[in-house]
C-alpha positions as CSV (number, residue, x, y, z in Angstrom):
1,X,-55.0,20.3,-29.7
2,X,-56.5,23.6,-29.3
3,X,-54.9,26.4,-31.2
4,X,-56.1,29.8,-30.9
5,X,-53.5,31.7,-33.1
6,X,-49.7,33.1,-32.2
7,X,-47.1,31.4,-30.6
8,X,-47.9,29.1,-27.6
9,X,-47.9,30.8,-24.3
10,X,-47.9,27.4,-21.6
11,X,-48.6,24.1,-23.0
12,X,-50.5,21.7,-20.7
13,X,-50.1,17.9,-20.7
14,X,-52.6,15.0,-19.4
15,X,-49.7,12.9,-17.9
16,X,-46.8,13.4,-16.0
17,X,-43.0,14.4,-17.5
18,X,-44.9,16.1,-20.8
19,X,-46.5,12.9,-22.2
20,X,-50.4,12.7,-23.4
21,X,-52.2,14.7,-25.0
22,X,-51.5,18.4,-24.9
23,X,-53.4,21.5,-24.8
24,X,-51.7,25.3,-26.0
25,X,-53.4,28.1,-23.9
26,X,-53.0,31.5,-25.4
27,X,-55.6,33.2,-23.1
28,X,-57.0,32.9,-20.3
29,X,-59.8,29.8,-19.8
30,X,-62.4,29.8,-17.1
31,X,-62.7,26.6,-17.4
32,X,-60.7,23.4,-19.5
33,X,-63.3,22.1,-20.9
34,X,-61.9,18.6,-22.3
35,X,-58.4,18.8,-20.0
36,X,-60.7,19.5,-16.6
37,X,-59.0,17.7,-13.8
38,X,-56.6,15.8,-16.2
39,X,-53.6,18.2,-16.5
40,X,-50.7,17.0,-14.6
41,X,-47.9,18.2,-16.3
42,X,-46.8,21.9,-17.8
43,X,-44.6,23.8,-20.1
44,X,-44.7,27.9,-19.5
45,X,-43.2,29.5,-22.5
46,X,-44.1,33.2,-21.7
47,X,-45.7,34.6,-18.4
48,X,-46.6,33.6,-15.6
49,X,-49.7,31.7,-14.9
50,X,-52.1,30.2,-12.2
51,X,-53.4,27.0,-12.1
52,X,-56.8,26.4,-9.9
53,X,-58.5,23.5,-9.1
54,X,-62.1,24.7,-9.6
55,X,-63.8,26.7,-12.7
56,X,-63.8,30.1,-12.9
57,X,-60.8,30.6,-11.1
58,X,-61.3,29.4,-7.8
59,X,-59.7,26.7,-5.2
60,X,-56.4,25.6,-4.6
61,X,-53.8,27.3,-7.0
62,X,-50.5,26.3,-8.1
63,X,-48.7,29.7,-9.8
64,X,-45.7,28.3,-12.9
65,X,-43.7,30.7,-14.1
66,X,-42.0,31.5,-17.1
67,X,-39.5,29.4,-18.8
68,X,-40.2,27.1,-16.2
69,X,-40.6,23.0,-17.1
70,X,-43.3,20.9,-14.4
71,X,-42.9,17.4,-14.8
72,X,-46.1,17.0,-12.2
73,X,-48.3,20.0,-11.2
74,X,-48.1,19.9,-6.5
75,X,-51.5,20.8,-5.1
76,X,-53.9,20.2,-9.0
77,X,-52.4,17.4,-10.7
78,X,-55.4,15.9,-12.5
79,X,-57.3,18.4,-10.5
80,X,-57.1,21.6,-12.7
81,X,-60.7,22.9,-13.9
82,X,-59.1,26.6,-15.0
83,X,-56.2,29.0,-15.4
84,X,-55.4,32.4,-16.2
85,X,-52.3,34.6,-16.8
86,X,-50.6,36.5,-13.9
């Protein structure tokens, strides 16, 4: 689990319904490094973010939004290379 410092802003998972493991973005990620194209489910504790399917902030993009819960991620499950805060 990566852990940059401060409270977790969205938590990504590698499986569907929160299970696997997980990866706490604080920032924003050009790319996912490890969790490229295996996030497919999502927590959002503060802001809103977007998801995209290719590094760097390109592709298809799914936007979650605070306090929000995704069980499975429409349009990038296991297809997210980056994300970035809204």
């Amino acid at each position: 689990m990566a852990n940059w410092g401060g409270s977790p802003k969205v938590t990504l998972f590698e499986k569907p319904n929160f299970c696997g493991c997980r990866l706490e973005v604080y920032r924003n990620l050009p790319e996912l490094g490890n969790f490229d194209n295996s996030v497919s489910s999502a927590v959002v504790h503060e802001g809103d973010w977007a998801l995209y399917s290719e590094i760097k902030y390109s592709g298809a993009r799914l936007v979650i939004k605070e306090g929000q819960c995704y069980a499975t991620l429409p349009g990038v499950n296991n297809a997210a290379s980056s994300i970035c805060k809204m």
